[in-house]
C-alpha angles and dihedrals in degrees: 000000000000127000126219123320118254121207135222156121087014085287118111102232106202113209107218119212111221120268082042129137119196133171131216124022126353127193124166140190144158134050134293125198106199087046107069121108087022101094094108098052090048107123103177114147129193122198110211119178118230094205102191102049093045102239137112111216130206122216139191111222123186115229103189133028118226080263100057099246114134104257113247100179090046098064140073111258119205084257102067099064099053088051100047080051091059115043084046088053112107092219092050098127100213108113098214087067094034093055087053079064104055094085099015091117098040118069087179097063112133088214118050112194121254110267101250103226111229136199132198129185122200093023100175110177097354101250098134087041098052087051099062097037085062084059087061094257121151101238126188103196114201145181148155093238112093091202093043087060088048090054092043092055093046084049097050094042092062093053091039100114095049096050113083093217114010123242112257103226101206148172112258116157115200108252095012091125081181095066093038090065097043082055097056098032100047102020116035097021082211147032106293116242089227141028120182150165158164139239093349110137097051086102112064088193090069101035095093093046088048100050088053089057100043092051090046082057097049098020120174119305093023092116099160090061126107138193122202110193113179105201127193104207113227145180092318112030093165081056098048093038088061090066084054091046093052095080091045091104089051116027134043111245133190134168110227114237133257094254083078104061132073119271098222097126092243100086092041115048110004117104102353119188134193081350091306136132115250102250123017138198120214126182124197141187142190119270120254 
């Protein structure tokens, strides 16, 4: 059952009543009224494919935060998917996904790959995250949104025993260099070999804070380090290139190519703007 259509951005945000399974992608946004005190009763699930590792996963979204205000952290954006696509894709070329390959198919091997550590910010729901903890990676999900940790760690529990090393659902506040380090210094035990997200720079309010966070992450001289950033254009893409464009000076940047994502129609032609497909990944690494 789904209630009214809200409109903006160009993107058609669906608003989920509780008890409700849906496939494909899920963004919310607005109030609801009735809704309010009810976010921990909310029991909305969404069903999203990983193709290229074979499996159908479950999650559990959160339509509604304690306030009534429609949950934007505890839902799957456009972006997800496609970046969960892409790092579980064999002929992704970075190598932290691609070492988590090498024995996949042979339980016997003498010499098992080091598990990449991964990093997301903005996790949401944990989709990314789940997909390459299903590589093997050891993946360390954050987010600002208290109750978007708690639906991540549901999530992550019901897939547990499939997942070699659970994914960690953890607080990280953009800009809180505090936390960043505590990240670092108590959590990963070292800089993470990738560090990734999805839909991200859509709120000006938050780039700059972002941008902190993602540098004290990869910070100079950390040239193995990547960053993997899926972006869904919107109303103003010379504005949200420029957050892209501002670690130019500082970081190598490249867009993957089409041949990586999926070719479903809706990446490529739907909703262009200024001549560009709808949603983008972009990887970036630091400067020699």
């Amino acid at each position: 059952m789904t209630a009214p259509i809200f409109i903006s951005w160009s993107i058609v945000f669906i608003v989920l009543t509780s008890s409700t399974t849906v496939t494909g992608y899920t963004i919310l946004g607005g109030i609801d009224e009735d809704k309010k005190d009810d976010a921990e009763s909310d029991n909305s699930f969404v069903t999203q494919k990983l193709r290229h590792l074979q499996k159908q996963v479950e999650l559990r979204i959160q339509t509604h935060e304690p306030s009534g205000r429609v949950s934007m952290a505890g839902t799957i954006w456009e972006a997800s998917p496609l970046l969960a696509d892409y790092i579980t894709n064999p002929a992704c070329p970075l190598e932290a996904f691609q070492r988590m390959r090498i024995h996949e198919d042979d339980s016997n091997a003498r010499v098992q790959p080091q598990p990449a550590t991964v990093v997301e910010l903005g996790s949401g729901v944990g989709l990314a995250s789940l997909a390459a903890a299903f590589l093997g990676c050891r993946v360390f999900a954050t987010d600002g949104s208290p109750s978007s940790i708690r639906v991540m760690a549901e999530n992550f529990d019901q897939y547990a025993s499939d997942i070699p090393i659970p994914p960690r659902a953890l607080r990280l506040d953009w800009g809180d260099m505090d936390e960043a380090e505590s990240l670092i210094q108590s959590e990963l035990c070292c800089l993470p070999d990738v560090i990734m997200a999805s839909d991200v720079v859509y709120s000006y309010s938050a780039r700059e804070e972002l941008s902190q966070t993602i540098r004290r992450l990869c910070p100079l001289g950390h040239s193995s380090g990547r960053i993997v950033i899926a972006h869904r254009w919107r109303t103003d893409p010379a504005d949200e290139e420029s957050f892209f464009k501002s670690f130019d000076n500082d970081f190598d940047r490249e867009e993957v190519g089409l041949e990586f994502l999926p070719d479903d129609g809706y990446h490529r032609t739907r909703n262009m703007m200024d001549m560009r497909y709808p949603i983008s990944i972009f990887e970036m690494r630091r400067k020699c």
